[in-house]
Structure formats: C-alpha cells, structure tokens
C-alpha positions, 0 to 999 in steps of 0.5 A: 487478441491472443496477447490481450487475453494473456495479459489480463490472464497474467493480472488474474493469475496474480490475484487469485494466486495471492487470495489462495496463499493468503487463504492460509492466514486468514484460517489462522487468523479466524482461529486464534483472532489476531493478525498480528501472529502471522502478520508478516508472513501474510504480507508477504503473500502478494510477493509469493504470488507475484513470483509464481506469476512471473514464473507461470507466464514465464516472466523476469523476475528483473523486471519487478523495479528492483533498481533504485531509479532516481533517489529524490523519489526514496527521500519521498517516499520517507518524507511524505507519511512522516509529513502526514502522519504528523499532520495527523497526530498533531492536529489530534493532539493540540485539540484534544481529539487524542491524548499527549504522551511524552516518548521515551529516550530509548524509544526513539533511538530505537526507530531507525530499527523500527523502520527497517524492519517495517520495511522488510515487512512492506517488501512482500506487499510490495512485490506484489502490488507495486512490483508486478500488479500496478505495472502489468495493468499500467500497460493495459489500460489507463492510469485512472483504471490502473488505480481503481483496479489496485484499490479493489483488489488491495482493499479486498485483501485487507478486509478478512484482518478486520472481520475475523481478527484483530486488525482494526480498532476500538471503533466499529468494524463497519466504520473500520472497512469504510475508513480503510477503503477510503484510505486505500483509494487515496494512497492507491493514487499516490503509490501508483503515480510513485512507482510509474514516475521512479520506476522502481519499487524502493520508493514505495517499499520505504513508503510503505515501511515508514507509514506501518511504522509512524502510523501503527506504531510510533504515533501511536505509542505516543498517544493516549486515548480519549472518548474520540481518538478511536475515531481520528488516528491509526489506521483507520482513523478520519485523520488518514481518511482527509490527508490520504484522498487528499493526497490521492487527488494531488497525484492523480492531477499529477498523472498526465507526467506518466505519459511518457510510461503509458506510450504505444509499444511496439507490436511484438513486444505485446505491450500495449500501453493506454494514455494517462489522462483517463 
C-alpha cells in the first residue's frame, strides 16, 4: 500500500508542480493578452516539473526515454501529422472551406529550421507529459486510464492560453475549448501508444514539433480566409477534430501490442503495471 500511495503521490507531485510554474505565465498572459510572448517558456513548465519531480522522489533523470529506441517510429512521428495536416488543409482548399495561397520560395526553404526550433519547443512539454507523466501512470493502471488521465490533465493545462490570451482563433472561445479538448482526447491516444511501443521520447518530440509547425505555422501561412476556414483548419479547427479521434481510435485498438510494457513487475522494484486491454 506504502508503494501504491508513492506512486500515485509522485503523478500528483508532477501536475501540481507544473499548474504552479505554469501560474507564472498565466499572470503574463492575463497581463498582456498574448501567449505568444512567453510561449516557449510555458511549454517548458511540464519539463521543469517533471525534473523536480524526479528529484523530490529521488528518481533518474535517465529514465525519461531519452534513448532513440527504433527509428521507424521517429520517421513516424514526422510522417503522421504531415499526413494529416495535409489531409486537412487539402480538403479545406480544394473545397473552398479555406482559401489558396501560393508560398514563397524562401518560405519553404526555410522549414527545416522551422521544424527544429518548433521541436526545441515541444521538448518541454514533452518532458513532462511523454516523458515522466504517461510513463508513471502506465505503470499504475491501464492503457485506457493512462490516456484519459493524460488527456484531462493535458487539456486543462492549455485552457487559461484560450480564456485569457490569444491563444485560440477567430471562432468563439467556447467553440475553441470543445475543439481542443476533443482533439486532445485523440492524440492523447496516439502519443501514449507512441511513447510506450518505441519507448523513447523523441518520436513524439518530433511529433509534436512537425504538428506546431505544419498546423500553427506552415498551412496556415499558405491559406486565406473565408466566412468558414475559422471553423475548419488550425488548431482548433473541425478539420483536426476528425482526423485526430480518428487517429486516436486507430492507436487505441493498437493498444493490446503494449502489453509486453504493461507486464507484472517484480515486487521490490515497486512497479506494478495494469494490463492494456482496459
């Protein structure tokens, strides 16, 4: 009971830590009404939260998944929002749901800096969700719950951007909450289901990173607006509504392939993992 109590302190530990730094930005944000200014430095919150965790319950900071594990799941975490985010905008295009716009030249050559530095970026939230949260619950209960209590968590953490900033779009801030929480429930599944089958965090760095980049940025630099593309693309559009619970409901029937992660554990190791098919 002593090591049950411990392991779901150390999951409490992490999220009230990261809603105590993040605090900090959400002040700012309220202040001046824009996310943007310290955006990067509130995603890294998760990150600061997740090594002072590890520090309090004397924990390794090795065992975040720092390793590259098997490289066909990086190449997934690039190929699968830029499948998506094409799906996406295309569809919005070619039916006149959003606007056309042809990109510059030095845009695109810019990119592969784009996606870097994006990816710098989505290591802090990383850290933290992929890196100590998903982890930690994955040892304590199912798959399911892993997700769902990922999803709350990670919804939540997003929510003060929206309400007291600039962080949503042009559409109505209670369509904005509903479409990001939604969203957020599908690629909870995917990014869980990620992290446990590679077992490192770099696919889902570079996922994180590449869907910023060609959802926030690229897309939409290349479209225009019309009477519906607020409802459709970004962030918070119906667009990534569809493809990410569809995406979500792929990985989740892909969830009894983690079970040789979710095994029993030895006693004295204080792991004591829950089967994935819940």
């Amino acid at each position: 009971m002593g090591r049950t109590n411990r392991r779901w302190s150390k999951v409490l530990a992490f999220i009230l830590l990261t809603f105590a730094i993040s605090s900090v930005f959400y002040i700012i944000m309220y202040s001046t009404g824009s996310a943007r200014d310290v955006g990067a430095l509130w995603m890294w919150s998760p990150a600061a939260s997740a090594l002072l965790t590890q520090l309090l319950f004397r924990g390794n900071i090795r065992d975040l998944g720092w390793g590259l594990g098997q490289k066909k799941y990086l190449v997934w975490g690039l190929a699968i929002p830029l499948l998506y985010a094409c799906a996406i905008y295309g569809i919005a295009w070619t039916t006149g749901l959003a606007g056309f716009r042809q990109p510059a030249l030095a845009y695109l050559l810019f990119l592969p800096i784009g996606l870097v530095a994006a990816c710098l970026a989505a290591l802090g939230e990383e850290i933290g969700w992929r890196g100590l949260l998903v982890p930690e619950l994955a040892k304590r209960t199912t798959f399911t719950k892993t997700v769902l209590l990922t999803w709350f968590v990670w919804s939540i953490w997003h929510y003060p951007a929206i309400i007291l900033a600039d962080y949503h779009s042009q559409a109505p801030r209670w369509f904005d909450l509903s479409t990001l929480t939604i969203t957020v429930l599908g690629l909870s599944c995917f990014t869980t289901w990620l992290r446990l089958k590679s077992g490192s965090l770099w696919p889902v760095v570079i996922w994180h990173g590449a869907h910023n980049l060609l959802i926030q940025e690229a897309f939409i630099h290349m479209s225009t607006d019309t009477p519906f593309s607020k409802f459709v693309i970004d962030d918070f559009g119906i667009g990534l509504v569809i493809a990410t619970l569809i995406l979500g409901l792929v990985f989740w029937k892909k969830r009894f392939e983690l079970s040789q992660f979710l095994q029993p554990q030895p006693k004295e190791s204080g792991l004591m993992p829950g089967p994935a098919d819940a």
